[in-house]
N, C-alpha and C positions, 0 to 999 in steps of 0.2 A: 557515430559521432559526426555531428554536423558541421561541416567547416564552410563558412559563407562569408560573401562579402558585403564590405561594411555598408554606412549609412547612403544615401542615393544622392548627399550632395557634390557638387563637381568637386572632387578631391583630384588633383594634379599628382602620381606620384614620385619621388621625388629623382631629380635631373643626375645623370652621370654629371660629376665627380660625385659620389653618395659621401656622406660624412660617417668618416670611421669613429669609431670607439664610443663611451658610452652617451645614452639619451642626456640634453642639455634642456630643462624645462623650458630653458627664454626661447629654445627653438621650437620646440613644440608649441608653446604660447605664437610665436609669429606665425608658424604654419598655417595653424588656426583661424589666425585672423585674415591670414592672405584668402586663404580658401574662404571665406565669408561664413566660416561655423560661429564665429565669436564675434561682437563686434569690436572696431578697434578702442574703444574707452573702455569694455570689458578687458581687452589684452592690457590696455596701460595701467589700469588697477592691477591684474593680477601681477605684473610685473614689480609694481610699485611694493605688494605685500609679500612676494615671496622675496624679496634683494634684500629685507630685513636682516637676514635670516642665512644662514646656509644649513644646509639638512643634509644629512646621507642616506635620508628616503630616500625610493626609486620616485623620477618625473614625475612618473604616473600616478604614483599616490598621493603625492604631493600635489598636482594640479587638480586631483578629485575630492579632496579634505578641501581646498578652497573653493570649490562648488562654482565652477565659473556657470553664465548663464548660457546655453545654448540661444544663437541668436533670432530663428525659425521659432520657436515656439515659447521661448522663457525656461525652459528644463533646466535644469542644472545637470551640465557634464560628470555623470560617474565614472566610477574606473572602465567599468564594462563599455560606453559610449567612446573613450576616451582609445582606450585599447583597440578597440573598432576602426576607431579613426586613423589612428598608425599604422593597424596593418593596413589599409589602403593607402596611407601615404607613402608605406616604403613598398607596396606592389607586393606584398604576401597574402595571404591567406590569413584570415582571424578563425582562434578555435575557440571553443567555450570548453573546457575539459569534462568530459562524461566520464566520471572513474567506473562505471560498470561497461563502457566501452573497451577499457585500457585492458590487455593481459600483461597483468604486474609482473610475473615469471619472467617473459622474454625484454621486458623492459629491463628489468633489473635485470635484464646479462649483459645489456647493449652497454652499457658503460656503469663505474660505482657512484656509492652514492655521495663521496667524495668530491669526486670530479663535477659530478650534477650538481653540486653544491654550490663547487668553484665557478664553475660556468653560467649558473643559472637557468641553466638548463635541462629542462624534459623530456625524455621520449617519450612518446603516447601510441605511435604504430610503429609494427613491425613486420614489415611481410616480405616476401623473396625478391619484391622487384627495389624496394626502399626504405628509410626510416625516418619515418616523421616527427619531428624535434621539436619541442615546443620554448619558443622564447620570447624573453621580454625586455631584449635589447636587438633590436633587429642590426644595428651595424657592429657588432661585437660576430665577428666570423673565424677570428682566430683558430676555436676548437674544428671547426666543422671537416676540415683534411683529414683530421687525429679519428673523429669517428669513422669517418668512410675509410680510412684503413685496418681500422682495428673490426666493423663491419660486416667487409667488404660490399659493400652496396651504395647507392647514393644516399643524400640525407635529403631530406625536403624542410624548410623552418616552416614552422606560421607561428604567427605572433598569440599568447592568450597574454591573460592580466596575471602579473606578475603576485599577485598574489595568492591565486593557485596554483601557480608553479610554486610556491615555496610550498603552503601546506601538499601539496599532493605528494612533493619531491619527500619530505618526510612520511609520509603513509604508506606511499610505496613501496618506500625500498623496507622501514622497517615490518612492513607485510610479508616480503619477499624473504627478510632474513630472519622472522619468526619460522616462517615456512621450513626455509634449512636448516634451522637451529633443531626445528622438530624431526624432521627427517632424520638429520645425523643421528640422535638420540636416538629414535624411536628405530631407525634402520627405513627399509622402503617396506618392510614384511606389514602384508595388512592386516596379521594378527595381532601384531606388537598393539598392547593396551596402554592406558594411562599408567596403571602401578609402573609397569616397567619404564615408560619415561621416564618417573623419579626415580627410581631406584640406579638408571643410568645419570642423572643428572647431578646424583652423589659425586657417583665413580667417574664420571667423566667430568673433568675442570674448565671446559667452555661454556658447560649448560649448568647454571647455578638453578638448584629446584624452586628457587622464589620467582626467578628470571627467566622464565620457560617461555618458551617458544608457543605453547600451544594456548598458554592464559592469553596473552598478548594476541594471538587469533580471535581465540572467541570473542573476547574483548571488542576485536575492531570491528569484527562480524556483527555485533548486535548493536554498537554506533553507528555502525555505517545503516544497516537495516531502518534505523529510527529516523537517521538521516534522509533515507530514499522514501520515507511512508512506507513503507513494508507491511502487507496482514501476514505474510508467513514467511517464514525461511527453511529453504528444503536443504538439507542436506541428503546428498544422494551417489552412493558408493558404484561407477560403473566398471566393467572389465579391467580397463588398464588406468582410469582417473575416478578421485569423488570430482562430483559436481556441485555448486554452489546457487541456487537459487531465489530471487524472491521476489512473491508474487506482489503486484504493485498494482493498486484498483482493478484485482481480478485478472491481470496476465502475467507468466513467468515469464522472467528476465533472466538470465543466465549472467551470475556475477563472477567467477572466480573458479578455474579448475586444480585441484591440487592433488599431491600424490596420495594415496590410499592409507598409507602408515597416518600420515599427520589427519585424514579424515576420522579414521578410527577412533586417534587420540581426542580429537575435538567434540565426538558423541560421546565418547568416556567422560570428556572434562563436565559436558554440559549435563549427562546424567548426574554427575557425582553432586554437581551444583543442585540439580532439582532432584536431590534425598532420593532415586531410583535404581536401583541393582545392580551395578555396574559389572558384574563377572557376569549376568543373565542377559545372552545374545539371541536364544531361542522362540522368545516371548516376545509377543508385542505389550510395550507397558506403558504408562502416562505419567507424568508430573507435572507439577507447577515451578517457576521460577518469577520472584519480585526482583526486580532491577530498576535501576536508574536513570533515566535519558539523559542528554547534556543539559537541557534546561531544571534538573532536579526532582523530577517529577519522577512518581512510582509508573513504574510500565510491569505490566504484569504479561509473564507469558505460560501458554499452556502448551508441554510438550507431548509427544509420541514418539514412539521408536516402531519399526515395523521389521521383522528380519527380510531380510532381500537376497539373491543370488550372491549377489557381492558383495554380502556385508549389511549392517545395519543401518535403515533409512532413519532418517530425523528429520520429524517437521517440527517447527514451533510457531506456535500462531502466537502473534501481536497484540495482546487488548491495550491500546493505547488509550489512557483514560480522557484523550481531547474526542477519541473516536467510540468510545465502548459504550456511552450512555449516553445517549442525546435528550436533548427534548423531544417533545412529539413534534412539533414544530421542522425544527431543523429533520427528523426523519424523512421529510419528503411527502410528507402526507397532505392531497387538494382540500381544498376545503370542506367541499361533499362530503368527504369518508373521514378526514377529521374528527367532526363532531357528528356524523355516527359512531366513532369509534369512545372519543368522551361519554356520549351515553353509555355505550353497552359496558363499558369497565367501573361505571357507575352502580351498576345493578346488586342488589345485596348477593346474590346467590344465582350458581349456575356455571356452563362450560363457556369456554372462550379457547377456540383452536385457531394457534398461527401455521397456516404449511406453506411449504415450496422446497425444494430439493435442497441439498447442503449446500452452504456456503450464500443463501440468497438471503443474509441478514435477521433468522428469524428469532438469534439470542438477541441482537440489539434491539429490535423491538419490543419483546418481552421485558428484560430488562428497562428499558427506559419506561414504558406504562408502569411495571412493579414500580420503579421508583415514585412514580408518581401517586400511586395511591398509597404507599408503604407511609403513612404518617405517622405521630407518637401513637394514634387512639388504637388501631388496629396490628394484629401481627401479621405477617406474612410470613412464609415457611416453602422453602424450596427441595424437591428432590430432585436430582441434577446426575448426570451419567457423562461425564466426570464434569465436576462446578465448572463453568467456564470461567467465570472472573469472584474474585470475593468480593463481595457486595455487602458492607457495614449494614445496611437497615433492613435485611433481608437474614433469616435463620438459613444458612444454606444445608443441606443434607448431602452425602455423597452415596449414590451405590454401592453395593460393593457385594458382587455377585457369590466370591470363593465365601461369605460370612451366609450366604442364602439370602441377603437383606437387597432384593429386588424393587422395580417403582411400586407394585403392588404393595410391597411389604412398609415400604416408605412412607407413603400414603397412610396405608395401616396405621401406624406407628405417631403417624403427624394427628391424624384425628382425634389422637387422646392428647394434643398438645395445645387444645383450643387454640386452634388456628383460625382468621377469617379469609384470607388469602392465602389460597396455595397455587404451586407452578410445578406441574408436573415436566423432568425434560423430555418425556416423550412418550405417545402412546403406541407401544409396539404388540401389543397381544391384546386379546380379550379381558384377562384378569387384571391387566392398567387401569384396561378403557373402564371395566366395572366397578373398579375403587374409585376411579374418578369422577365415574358416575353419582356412586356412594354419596362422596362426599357433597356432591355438588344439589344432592335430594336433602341432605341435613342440614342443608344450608350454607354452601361454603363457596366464595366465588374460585374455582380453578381456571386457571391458563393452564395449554401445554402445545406442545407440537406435534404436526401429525408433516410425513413427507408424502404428499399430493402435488396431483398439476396445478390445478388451481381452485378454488373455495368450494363450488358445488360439490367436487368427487370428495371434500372429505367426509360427507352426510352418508355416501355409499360406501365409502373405506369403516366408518365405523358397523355399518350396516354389516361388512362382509367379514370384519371380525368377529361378529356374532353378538351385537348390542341391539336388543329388541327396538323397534321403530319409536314403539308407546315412551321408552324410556329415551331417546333422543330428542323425543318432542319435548317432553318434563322439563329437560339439561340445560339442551344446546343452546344457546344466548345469539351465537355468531363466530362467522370463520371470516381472518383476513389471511388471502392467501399473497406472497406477495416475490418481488424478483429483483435485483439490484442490475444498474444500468450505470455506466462512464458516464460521468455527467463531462463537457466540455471546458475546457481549461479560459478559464474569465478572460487572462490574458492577450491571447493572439486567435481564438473564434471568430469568426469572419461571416458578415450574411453571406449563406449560399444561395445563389443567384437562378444555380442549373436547379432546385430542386421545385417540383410541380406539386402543388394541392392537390393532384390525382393519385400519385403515387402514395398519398397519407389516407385520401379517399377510401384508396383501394384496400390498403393497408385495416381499413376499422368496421370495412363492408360488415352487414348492413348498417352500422352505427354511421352516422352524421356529427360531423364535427361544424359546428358553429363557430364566431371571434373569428380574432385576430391571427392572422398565419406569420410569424417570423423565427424560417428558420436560419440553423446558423450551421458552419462546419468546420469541421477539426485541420487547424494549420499546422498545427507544432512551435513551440518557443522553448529557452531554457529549461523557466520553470516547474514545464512539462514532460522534460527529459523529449523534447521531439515526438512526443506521441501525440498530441493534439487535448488531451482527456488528463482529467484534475481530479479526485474524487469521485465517490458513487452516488447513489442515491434512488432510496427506493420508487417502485411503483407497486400501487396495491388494491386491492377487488376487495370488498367487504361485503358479506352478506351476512345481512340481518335475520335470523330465524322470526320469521313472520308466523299469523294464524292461518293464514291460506296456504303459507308453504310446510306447516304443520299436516295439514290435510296431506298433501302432496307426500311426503314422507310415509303415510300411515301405509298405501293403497304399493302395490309394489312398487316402487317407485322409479321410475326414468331417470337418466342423468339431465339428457335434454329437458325432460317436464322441471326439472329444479331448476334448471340452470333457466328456461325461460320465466319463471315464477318470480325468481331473484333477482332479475334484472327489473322484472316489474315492479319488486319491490325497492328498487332503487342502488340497485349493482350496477357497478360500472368495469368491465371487463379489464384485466391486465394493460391488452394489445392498449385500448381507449386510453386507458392511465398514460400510457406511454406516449399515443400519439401527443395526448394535450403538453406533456413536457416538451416533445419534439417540435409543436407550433408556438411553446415560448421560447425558443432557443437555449435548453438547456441540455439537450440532447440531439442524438442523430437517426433516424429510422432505421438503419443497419443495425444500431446496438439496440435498440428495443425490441426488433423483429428477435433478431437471434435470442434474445432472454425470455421472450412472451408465449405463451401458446396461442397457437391461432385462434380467432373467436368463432363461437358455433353461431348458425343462424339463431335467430331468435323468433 
């Protein structure tokens, strides 16, 4: 949690005798003006519209609903400028509150939610040496003895915006006391299942079975997720705690640790929601769940369970429908490979392989092209291990291995369904690769994915599954292999000044990078959560199955011999993709190295 000080104008702050009790906006309005934030015709207007009126808003919202002008540049003062401003004028510390920073458990011991109530008051740290309080009346100090004895430790204030102190004061505590609602029920035993929560929530008159402790978790759990951008949320059961996770453009965040009973119950609640076996703790199983964000929209999630030492893991991954289908456009895709990529999905008939290892985007991809050519005139038909998202203009298929109905079988099956478009999710054997083949000889265009390092090796990977050469050349259309990268948060990125054209040089060896060089680097701001990085976004290597690189294929074939063929024919290697985003500043060389495979000479 970042606690920084405020804006860099000469803010004075403010002189012993300090003014007790609560914020007076005319004094905040004069502060203002004396300090030169406002000018003084700005301060006699606001003065003039707020004396209308008495409000028993706080100051501070009050002075930012009338949008004074910041005097330096025209901005209009919001709460967060405003709030900034005060803690420097009273000599505190300003916070922005990061609720995956806070441990809600020990907050909510430090005082009830009551008294936070009364006081207006937050704590936000708690550690051995102090506790750090968050307020939004910095001369109301009345409480602060009452803490540090009941404590015993010091308190430290910093000022945030009074208006996440009020929503967070409410999430918090009743987080905290879902938690021990479910606990007491549930007992601490990390056997204790769901049945037996209700069945306790009968019999015991604190916990009404409609008003359960563990609904009102998950609940918060999957707001809050939507809240942070979340692609997954791990639940994960350790020795003596679960742990609460989620991954947020590709890195885990550790959100929330809670006792083991209440985790139990919260993969029980969430299997029971996604129609999957709730007494079967031995099996790894999947489901789906459709929910609702705060803005109304369908959010679809796909769950797993995995048995684990301590109990059973739960991921559930995100398809957030702003993020699960994109255009080709917004994908990320340079121009170059683009509209190679527009032709080759044009094509009536033949294979189209997307690889890169899990998680490097290659359902969104698929998905967004299917969309795209899925029109009225044509079907499309998907066999999928397990669907990732339901997709309306798309027939989807599921696996289902216990029924013997495999992607061979699916395939199978799809071919008497006069399909023109099909999407295999994945070629894992021989007998995939050869229906797929099948189909793509009788005329059918397929997509599917193969897990390669990057586009060349998938022409060798099907070779070593055992797909004769002759019959790859007939098929194969084109592979985009491809990697997801931090893209840099719009915000607060900043040209980096320290970074040399050698280091990107070296980085594309032998490749030559021509234009413009401006790179940029990760500062951190709010709306970043302090990480510097906003979103992903792909880079990608398209090779086009040429007639030269036909030949190439027939003869044993090299890795190197394709991979230089392909580039001849107008491949542009991963690492490349990555550099050119890196010399528009919308990326960093560190995150591209790490996602990329090195490039082979050529």
């Amino acid at each position: 949690m970042s606690i920084h000080h405020g804006p860099s104008a000469s803010v004075k702050p403010v002189a012993p005798p300090f003014p007790v009790g609560p914020l007076d906006w005319r004094r905040i309005v004069e502060w203002l003006s004396a300090d030169g934030v406002i000018a003084p015709e700005e301060a006699q207007r606001t003065i003039a519209r707020c004396s209308q009126a008495e409000s028993a808003q706080h100051p501070l919202l009050r002075l930012a609903n009338v949008a004074m002008e910041r005097a330096s540049d025209g901005k209009p003062l919001d709460i967060e400028m405003l709030t900034e401003y005060l803690a420097k004028r009273c000599g505190l510390s300003y916070l922005r509150i990061d609720p995956l920073k806070v441990d809600v458990g020990k907050v909510a011991d430090t005082m009830s939610a009551s008294y936070a109530e009364r006081h207006k008051v937050l704590p936000v740290q708690v550690s051995a040496k102090e506790v750090v309080v968050a307020t939004a009346e910095p001369f109301i100090t009345d409480w602060v003895a009452e803490v540090e004895r009941q404590a015993r430790r010091p308190v430290r204030r910093v000022v945030a915006n009074p208006l996440d102190i009020h929503r967070f004061t409410a999430e918090f505590f009743a987080l905290a006391k879902s938690v021990r609602a479910a606990q007491k029920a549930g007992g601490n035993a990390a056997t204790s299942n769901f049945e037996q929560l209700v069945e306790l929530g009968k019999t015991n008159k604190q916990l009404d079975a409609n008003d359960q402790g563990v609904v009102k978790v998950v609940d918060w759990l999957w707001q809050y997720a939507f809240d942070q951008r979340a692609s997954d949320i791990h639940l994960e059961p350790r020795r003596e705690q679960g742990v609460i996770r989620f991954r947020i453009d590709g890195v885990l965040h550790p959100v929330y640790q809670m006792p083991l009973g209440v985790m139990s119950a919260m993969v029980a609640r969430v299997k029971l929601l996604g129609r999957m076996d709730v007494v079967e703790k031995r099996r790894p199983q999947d489901g789906r769940i459709k929910t609702r964000n705060q803005r109304g929209d369908e959010v679809e999630m796909r769950l797993a369970t995995l048995p684990t030492a301590f109990g059973e893991k739960m991921v559930m991954r995100i398809f957030d429908p702003d993020t699960a289908v994109k255009d080709l456009d917004a994908l990320g895709f340079a121009q170059h490979d683009a509209q190679r990529w527009e032709e080759l999905i044009k094509r009536p008939y033949g294979i189209i392989l997307v690889t890169g290892p899990t998680g490097s985007g290659k359902t969104t991809t698929l998905y967004s092209t299917l969309k795209r050519v899925a029109t009225e005139e044509v079907n499309v038909s998907t066999v999928e291990d397990p669907i990732e998202m339901i997709e309306p203009s798309f027939n989807q298929t599921q696996v289902q291995p216990q029924l013997d109905f495999s992607f061979a079988e699916g395939v199978r099956a799809l071919m008497r369904q006069d399909p023109d478009i099909i999407m295999v999710g994945e070629i894992r054997d021989l007998e995939t690769a050869e229906m797929a083949v099948q189909a793509a000889l009788t005329g059918h265009l397929v997509f599917s994915t193969l897990h390669t390092n990057d586009a060349p090796s998938a022409v060798t990977r099907l070779l070593e599954l055992g797909v004769p050469s002759y019959l790859i050349n007939a098929t194969l259309l084109g592979v985009l292999a491809q990697r997801l990268v931090r893209t840099l948060c719009k915000q607060c990125k900043q040209p980096d000044d320290s970074a040399s054209q050698d280091v990107l040089a070296e980085a594309v060896k032998p490749w030559k990078l021509s234009g413009s060089y401006q790179p940029f680097r990760p500062v951190g701001c709010v709306d970043c959560r302090m990480t510097g990085f906003m979103g992903r976004m792909g880079l990608y290597e398209l090779l086009s199955v040429t007639e030269t690189l036909k030949q190439g294929i027939n003869h044993e074939p090299s890795i190197d011999a394709l991979r230089r063929q392909a580039m001849q024919d107008g491949m542009r290697p991963l690492r490349m993709a990555g550099a050119l985003r890196v010399a528009q500043g919308m990326t960093t060389m560190e995150e591209v190295i790490a996602a990329t495979p090195t490039p082979m000479a050529h």
